[in-house]
C-alpha positions as CSV (number, residue, x, y, z in Angstrom):
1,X,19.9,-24.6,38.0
2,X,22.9,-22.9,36.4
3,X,22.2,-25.2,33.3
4,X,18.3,-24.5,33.2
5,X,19.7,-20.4,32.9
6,X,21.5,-21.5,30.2
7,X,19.5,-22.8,28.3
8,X,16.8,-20.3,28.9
9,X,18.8,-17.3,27.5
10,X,20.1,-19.7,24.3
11,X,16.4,-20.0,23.8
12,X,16.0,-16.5,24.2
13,X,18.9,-15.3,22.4
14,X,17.4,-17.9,18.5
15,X,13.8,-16.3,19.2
16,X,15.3,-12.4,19.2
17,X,17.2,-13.7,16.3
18,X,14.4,-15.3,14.5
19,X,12.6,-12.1,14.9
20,X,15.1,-9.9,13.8
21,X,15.9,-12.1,10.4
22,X,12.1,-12.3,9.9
23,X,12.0,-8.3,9.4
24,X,14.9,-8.0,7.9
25,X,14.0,-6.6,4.2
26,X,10.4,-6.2,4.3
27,X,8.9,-2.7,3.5
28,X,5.9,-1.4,5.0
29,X,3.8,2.1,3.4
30,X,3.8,4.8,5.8
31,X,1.6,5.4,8.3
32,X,-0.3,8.0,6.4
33,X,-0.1,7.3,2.4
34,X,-0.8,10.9,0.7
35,X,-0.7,9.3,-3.0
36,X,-2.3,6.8,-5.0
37,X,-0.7,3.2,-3.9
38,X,-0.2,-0.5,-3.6
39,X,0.7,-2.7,-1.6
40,X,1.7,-6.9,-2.0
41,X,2.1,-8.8,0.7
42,X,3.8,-12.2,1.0
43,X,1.3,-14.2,0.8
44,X,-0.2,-12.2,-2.1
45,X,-2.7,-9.9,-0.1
46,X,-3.2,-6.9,-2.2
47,X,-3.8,-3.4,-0.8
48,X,-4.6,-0.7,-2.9
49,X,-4.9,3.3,-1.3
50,X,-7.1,5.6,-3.6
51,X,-6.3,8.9,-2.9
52,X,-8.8,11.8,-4.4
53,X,-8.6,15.8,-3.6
54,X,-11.7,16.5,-0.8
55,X,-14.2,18.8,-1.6
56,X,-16.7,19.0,1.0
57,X,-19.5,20.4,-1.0
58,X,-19.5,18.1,-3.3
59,X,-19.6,15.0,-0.6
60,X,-19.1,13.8,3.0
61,X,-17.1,11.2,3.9
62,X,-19.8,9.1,5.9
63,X,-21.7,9.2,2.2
64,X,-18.5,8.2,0.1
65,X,-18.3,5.8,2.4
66,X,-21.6,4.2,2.0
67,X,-20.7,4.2,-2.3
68,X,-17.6,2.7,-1.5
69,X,-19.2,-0.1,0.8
70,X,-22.2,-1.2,-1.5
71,X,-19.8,-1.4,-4.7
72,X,-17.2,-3.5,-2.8
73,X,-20.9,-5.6,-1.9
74,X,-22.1,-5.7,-5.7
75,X,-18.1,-6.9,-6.4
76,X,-17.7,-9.7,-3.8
77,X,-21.4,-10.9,-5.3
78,X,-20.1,-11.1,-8.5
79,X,-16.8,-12.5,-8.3
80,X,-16.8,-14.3,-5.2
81,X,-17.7,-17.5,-7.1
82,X,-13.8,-17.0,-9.0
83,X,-12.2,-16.6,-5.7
84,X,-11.7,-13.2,-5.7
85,X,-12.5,-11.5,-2.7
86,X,-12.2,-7.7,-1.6
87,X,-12.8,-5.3,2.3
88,X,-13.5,-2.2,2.4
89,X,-10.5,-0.7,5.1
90,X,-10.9,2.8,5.7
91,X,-12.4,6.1,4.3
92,X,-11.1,8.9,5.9
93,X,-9.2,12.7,5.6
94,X,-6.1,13.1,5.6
95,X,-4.2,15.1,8.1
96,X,-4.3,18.5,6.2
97,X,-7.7,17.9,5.3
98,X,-7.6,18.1,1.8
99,X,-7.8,14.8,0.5
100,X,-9.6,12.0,1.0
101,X,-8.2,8.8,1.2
102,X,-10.1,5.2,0.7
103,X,-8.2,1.5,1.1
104,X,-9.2,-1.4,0.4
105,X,-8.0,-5.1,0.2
106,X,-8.0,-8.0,-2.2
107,X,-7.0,-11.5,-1.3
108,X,-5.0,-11.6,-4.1
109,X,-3.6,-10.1,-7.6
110,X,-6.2,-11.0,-9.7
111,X,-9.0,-10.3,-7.3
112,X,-7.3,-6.5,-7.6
113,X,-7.2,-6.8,-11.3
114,X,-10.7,-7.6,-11.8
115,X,-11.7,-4.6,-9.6
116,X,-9.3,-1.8,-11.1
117,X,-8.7,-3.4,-14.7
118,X,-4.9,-2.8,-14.5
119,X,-2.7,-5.9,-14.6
120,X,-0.8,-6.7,-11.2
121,X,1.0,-10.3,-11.0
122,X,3.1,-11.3,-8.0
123,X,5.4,-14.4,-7.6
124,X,8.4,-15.3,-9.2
125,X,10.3,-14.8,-12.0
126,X,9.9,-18.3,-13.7
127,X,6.5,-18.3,-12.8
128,X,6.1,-14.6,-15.0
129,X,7.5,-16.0,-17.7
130,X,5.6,-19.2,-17.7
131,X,2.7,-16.7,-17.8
132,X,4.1,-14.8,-20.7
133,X,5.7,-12.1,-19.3
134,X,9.0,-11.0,-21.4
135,X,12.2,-9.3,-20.1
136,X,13.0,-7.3,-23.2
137,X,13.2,-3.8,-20.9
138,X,15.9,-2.1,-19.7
139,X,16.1,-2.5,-16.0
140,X,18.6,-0.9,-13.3
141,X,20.2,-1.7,-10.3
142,X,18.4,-0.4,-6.8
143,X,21.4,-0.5,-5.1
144,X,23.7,2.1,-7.7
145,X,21.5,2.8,-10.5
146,X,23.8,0.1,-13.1
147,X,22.0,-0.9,-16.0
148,X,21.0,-4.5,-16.3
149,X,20.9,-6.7,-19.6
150,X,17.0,-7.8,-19.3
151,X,18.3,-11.5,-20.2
152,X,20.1,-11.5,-16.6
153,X,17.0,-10.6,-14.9
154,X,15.6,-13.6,-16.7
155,X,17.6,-15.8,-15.6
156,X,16.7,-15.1,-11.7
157,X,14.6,-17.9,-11.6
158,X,13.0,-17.8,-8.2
159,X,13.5,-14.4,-7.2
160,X,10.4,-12.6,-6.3
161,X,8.7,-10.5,-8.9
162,X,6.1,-7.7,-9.2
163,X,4.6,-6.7,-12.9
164,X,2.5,-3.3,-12.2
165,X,0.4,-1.5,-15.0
166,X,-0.8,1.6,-13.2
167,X,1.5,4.5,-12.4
168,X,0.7,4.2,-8.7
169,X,3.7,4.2,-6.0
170,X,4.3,0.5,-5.1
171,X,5.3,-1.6,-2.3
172,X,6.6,-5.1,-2.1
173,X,7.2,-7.6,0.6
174,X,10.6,-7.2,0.3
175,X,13.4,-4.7,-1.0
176,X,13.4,-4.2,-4.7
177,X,16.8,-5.3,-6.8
178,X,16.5,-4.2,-10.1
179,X,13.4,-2.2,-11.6
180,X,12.6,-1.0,-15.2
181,X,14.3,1.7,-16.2
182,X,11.6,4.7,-16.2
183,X,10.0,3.5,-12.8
184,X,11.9,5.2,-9.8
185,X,13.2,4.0,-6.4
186,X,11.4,6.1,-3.1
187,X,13.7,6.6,-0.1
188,X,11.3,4.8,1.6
189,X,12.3,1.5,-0.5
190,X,8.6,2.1,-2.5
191,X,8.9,2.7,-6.3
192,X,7.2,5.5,-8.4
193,X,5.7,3.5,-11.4
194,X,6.0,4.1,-14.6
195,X,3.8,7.1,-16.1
196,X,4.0,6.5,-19.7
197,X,1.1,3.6,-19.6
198,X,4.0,0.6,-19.8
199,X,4.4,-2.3,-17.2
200,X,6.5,-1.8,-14.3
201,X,8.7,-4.5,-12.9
202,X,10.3,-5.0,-9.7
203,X,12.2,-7.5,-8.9
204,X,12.9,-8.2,-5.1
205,X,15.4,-10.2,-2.8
């Protein structure tokens, strides 16, 4: 009996530990996201937050929401046949009332880049520069702001890598490492994108 307890609270002891591991460095948005963002996943799932200033004479939510729901219709008709796939999440306020917020998801980066028109690839770094990505940036350090020769970053072969070409607020699946130089790090472990129209990189654990 005393061995059955045993082993009991062993198994107990790898599954708290399993979970704890398996959260360990992912970052999640807030609850309530009050500026334009993105969001990867890690298996690629893409979800973008549009977020537009509410004025209630110009339109209701119910009928923004009704626009919002046949495009996404007239989108999956269209490029279903690639793969590409996007849901319609939520239209709603937010909590002061005087935006409006709409998110949506796509099953993957290109699904979001054939809907927006902005580049967005996810994977890893060999994989971007298979796809003809080049490191020729400046990049920092997350952790204390250290410059970073982009020819090291190159060489990180398989760690994780977002490319971004909107100046939205973005959030990996896991903490960022390095970034280019004129995007900036949230407290939140999110990153301000670059405003001046170039690529933003991220390069994660």
């Amino acid at each position: 009996m005393r061995g059955r307890k045993k082993k009991a609270l062993f198994t107990g002891l790898i599954c708290l530990c399993m979970l704890f591991f398996a959260g360990c460095g992912r970052i999640d948005p807030p609850e309530e996201v009050t500026v334009p963002s993105l969001a990867v996943s890690d298996d690629g799932k893409v979800t973008l937050w549009l977020v537009e200033p509410f004025d209630q004479d110009y339109y209701q939510v119910d009928e923004l929401e009704a626009m919002v729901e046949a495009e996404i219709v007239s989108y999956n008709q269209q490029y279903q046949p690639a793969g590409y796939l996007a849901e319609l999440l939520d239209v709603s306020r937010s909590s002061e009332g005087d935006k409006v917020v709409v998110s949506l998801r796509f099953n993957n980066a290109e699904a979001y880049t054939a809907y927006s028109g902005a580049k967005l690839f996810y994977g890893t770094v060999m994989e971007a520069r298979l796809a003809g990505y080049g490191f020729d940036q400046s990049f920092v350090s997350a952790k204390d702001g250290k410059t970073v020769a982009g020819n090291e970053i190159a060489s990180k072969r398989d760690q994780h890598i977002l490319i971004v070409e909107s100046g939205v607020r973005i959030y990996g699946p896991y903490k960022p490492r390095y970034l280019t130089a004129d995007a900036a790090l949230c407290e939140d472990d999110g990153v301000e994108a670059s405003q001046t129209g170039k690529s933003t990189y991220i390069i994660m654990k």
